[in-house]
C-alpha positions in Angstrom: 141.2 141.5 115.2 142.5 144.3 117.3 142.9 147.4 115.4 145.1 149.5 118.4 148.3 149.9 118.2 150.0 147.0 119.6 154.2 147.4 121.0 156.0 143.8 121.8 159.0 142.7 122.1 160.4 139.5 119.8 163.3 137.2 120.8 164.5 133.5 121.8 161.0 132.4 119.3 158.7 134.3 121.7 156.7 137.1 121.4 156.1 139.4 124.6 153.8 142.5 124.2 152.8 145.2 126.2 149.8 145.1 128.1 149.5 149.2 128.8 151.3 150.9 126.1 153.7 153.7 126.9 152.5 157.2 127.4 155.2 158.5 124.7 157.6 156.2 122.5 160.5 159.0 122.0 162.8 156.9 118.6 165.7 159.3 118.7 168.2 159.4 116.0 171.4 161.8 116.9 173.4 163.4 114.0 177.1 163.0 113.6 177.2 166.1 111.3 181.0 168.3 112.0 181.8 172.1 111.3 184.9 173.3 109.9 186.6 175.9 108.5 187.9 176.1 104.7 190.1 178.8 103.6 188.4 181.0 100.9 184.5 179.6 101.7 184.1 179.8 105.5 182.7 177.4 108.0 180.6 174.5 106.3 179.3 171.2 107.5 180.7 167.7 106.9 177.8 165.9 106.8 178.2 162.7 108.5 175.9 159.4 109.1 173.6 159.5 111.5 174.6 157.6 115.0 172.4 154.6 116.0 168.8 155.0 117.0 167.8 154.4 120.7 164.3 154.7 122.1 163.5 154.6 125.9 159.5 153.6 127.5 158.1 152.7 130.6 155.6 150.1 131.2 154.8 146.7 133.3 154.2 143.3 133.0 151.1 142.3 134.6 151.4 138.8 136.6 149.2 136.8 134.1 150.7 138.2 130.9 148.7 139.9 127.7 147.4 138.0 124.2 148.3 134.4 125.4 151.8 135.6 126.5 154.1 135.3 129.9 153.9 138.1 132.2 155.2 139.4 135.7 158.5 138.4 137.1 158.7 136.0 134.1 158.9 138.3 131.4 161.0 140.6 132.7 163.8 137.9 133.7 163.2 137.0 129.7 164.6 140.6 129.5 167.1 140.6 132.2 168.5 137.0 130.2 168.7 138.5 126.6 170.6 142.1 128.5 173.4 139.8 130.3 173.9 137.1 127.4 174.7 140.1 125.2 171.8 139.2 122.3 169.0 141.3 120.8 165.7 141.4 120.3 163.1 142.9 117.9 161.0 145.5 118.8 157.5 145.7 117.0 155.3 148.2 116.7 151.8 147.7 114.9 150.0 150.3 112.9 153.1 152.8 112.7 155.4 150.2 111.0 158.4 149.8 113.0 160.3 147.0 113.3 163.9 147.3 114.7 166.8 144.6 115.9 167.5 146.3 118.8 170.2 145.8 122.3 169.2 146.2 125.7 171.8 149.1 127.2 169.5 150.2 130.3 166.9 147.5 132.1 165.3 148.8 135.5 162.4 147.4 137.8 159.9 148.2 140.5 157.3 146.6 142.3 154.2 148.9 143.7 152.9 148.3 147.0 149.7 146.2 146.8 150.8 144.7 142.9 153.7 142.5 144.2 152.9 140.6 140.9 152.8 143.3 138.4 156.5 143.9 137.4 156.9 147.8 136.5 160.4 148.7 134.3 162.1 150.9 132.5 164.0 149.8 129.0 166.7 151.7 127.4 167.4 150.4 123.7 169.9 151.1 120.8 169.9 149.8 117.6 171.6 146.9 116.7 173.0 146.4 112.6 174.6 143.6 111.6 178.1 143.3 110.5 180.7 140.6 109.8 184.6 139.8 109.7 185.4 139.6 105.8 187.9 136.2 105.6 190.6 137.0 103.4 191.0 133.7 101.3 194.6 132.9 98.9 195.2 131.3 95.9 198.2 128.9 95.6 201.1 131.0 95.3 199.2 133.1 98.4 197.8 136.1 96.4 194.6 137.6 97.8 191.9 136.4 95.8 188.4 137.3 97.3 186.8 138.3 101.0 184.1 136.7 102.3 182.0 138.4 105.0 180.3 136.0 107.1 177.4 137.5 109.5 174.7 136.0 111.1 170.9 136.2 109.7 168.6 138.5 111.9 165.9 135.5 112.5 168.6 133.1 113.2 170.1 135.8 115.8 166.5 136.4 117.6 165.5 132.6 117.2 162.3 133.1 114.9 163.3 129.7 112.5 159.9 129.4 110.9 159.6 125.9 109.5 157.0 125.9 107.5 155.1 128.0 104.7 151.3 128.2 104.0 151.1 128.4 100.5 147.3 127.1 99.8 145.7 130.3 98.8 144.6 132.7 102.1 140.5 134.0 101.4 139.9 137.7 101.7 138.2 137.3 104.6 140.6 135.5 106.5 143.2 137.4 108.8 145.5 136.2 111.3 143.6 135.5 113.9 141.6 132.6 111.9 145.1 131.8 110.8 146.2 131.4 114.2 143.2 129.7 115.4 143.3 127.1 112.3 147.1 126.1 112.2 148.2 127.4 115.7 145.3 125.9 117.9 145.1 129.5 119.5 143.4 132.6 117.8 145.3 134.5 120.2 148.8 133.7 118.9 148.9 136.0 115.6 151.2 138.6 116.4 153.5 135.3 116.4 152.7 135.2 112.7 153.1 138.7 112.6 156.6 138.9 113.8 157.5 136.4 111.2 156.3 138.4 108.5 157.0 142.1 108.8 155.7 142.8 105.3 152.1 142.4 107.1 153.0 145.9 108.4 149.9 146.1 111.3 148.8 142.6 109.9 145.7 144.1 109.6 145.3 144.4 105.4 144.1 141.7 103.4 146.2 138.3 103.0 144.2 137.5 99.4 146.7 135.8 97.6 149.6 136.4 100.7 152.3 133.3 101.7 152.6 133.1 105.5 155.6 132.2 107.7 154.6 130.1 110.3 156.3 129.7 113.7 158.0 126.3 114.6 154.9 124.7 116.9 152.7 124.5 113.9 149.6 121.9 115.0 147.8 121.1 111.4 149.9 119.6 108.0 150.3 122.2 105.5 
C-alpha cells in the first residue's frame, strides 16, 4: 500500500485525489479574540472562538486521472458543480489525519501550453459545520414544550451512503487494498474505503479485528 501522504477530495460518492501534492498546505485558523478596557484592571482580552478554518493549494488534474480516479477537465467541472450548487465536500489528508467538511469560496484554472489536457487550479476552502433550525413544537393549550433541531448528516450531505458492513473478521495481514481488490473488484479503489471510515486515520495500521464501511458498488455478498 502506498505509505506517502495522499490529499483527495470526497463528495457526490466519489473520491478525487491529487496526483502531485501541493508544495505547502497552509490550514489557517484566525482568532476572534477583542481588547477592552475595565476600570480599575486595565486593558484585558475577551477571548472569543476561533473563526472558521480555510486552507488554500495549488495543483492539477492530469487528463487520465490518479488511483483509478477521473482527471483533467472532468474533475475539475466535478469541482466547478459542487462550488455553484452551494454543497461541500470532504477534504482528506492521509498520514497527518485531517479530515474536514469543507465549502468551495475561491475555484481558478489554467491550461499550460503543450498540456492542453492537464487542468492546473487553484482552490480556496473554508470550513463548513453543521447547524439546524430548532422547530418549536406546542402542546394543546399552545405552551412551548420542546425544540427539535433538525440538521442533515455529514455522509448524507457529501453522498458517501455506505450500504453495507464487513463484519467477518479482517486478518492481520490484510489492508485495504486486498479489501478493495476482494469486495470492490479493484485494489486500486481503497481510499474509497478510506473515506468511509475516517477512524483508519492513513488506513495504513492493522484492521485485526476492524468493521469496514463499504461504498455502495459493492461486487461480492458479505
Amino acid at each position: 500500500m502506498v505509505s506517502e501522504v495522499l490529499i483527495y477530495f470526497v463528495a457526490d460518492g466519489n473520491f478525487v485525489p491529487l496526483s502531485v501534492n501541493p508544495e505547502m498546505l497552509p490550514i489557517e485558523r484566525e482568532g476572534r479574540n477583542e481588547t477592552t478596557d475595565i476600570v480599575g484592571i486595565g486593558e484585558v482580552n475577551l477571548l472569543r472562538l476561533p473563526k472558521l478554518r480555510t486552507c488554500t493549494l495549488e495543483s492539477y488534474f492530469p487528463a487520465m486521472g490518479a488511483l483509478g480516479s477521473f482527471g483533467g477537465t472532468k474533475a475539475y467541472n466535478w469541482l466547478k458543480r459542487l462550488q455553484e450548487t452551494k454543497k461541500p465536500l470532504k477534504l482528506v489528508v492521509t498520514r497527518l489525519n485531517i479530515s474536514m467538511l469543507m465549502t468551495i469560496e475561491s475555484l481558478k484554472r489554467e491550461t499550460r501550453g503543450g498540456e492542453h489536457d492537464d487542468i492546473y487550479f487553484s482552490i480556496e476552502l473554508k470550513e463548513y459545520k453543521q447547524y439546524g433550525i430548532a422547530k418549536l413544537q406546542r402542546d394543546a393549550q399552545g405552551n412551548i414544550v420542546d425544540g427539535v433541531s433538525k440538521r442533515t448528516d455529514v455522509d448524507t450531505l457529501i453522498g458517501n451512503n455506505p450500504v453495507a458492513s464487513l463484519t467477518q473478521p479482517l486478518k492481520s495481514d490484510d489492508t485495504l487494498w486486498t479489501v478493495a481488490s476482494k469486495y470492490l473488484g479493484d485494489g486500486s479503489r481503497w481510499l474509497e474505503i478510506l473515506a468511509l471510515n475516517p477512524a483508519l486515520g492513513d488506513g495504513l495500521g492493522t484492521l485485526l479485528g476492524v468493521t469496514l464501511n463499504l461504498p455502495k458498488n459493492v461486487e461480492k455478498t458479505l
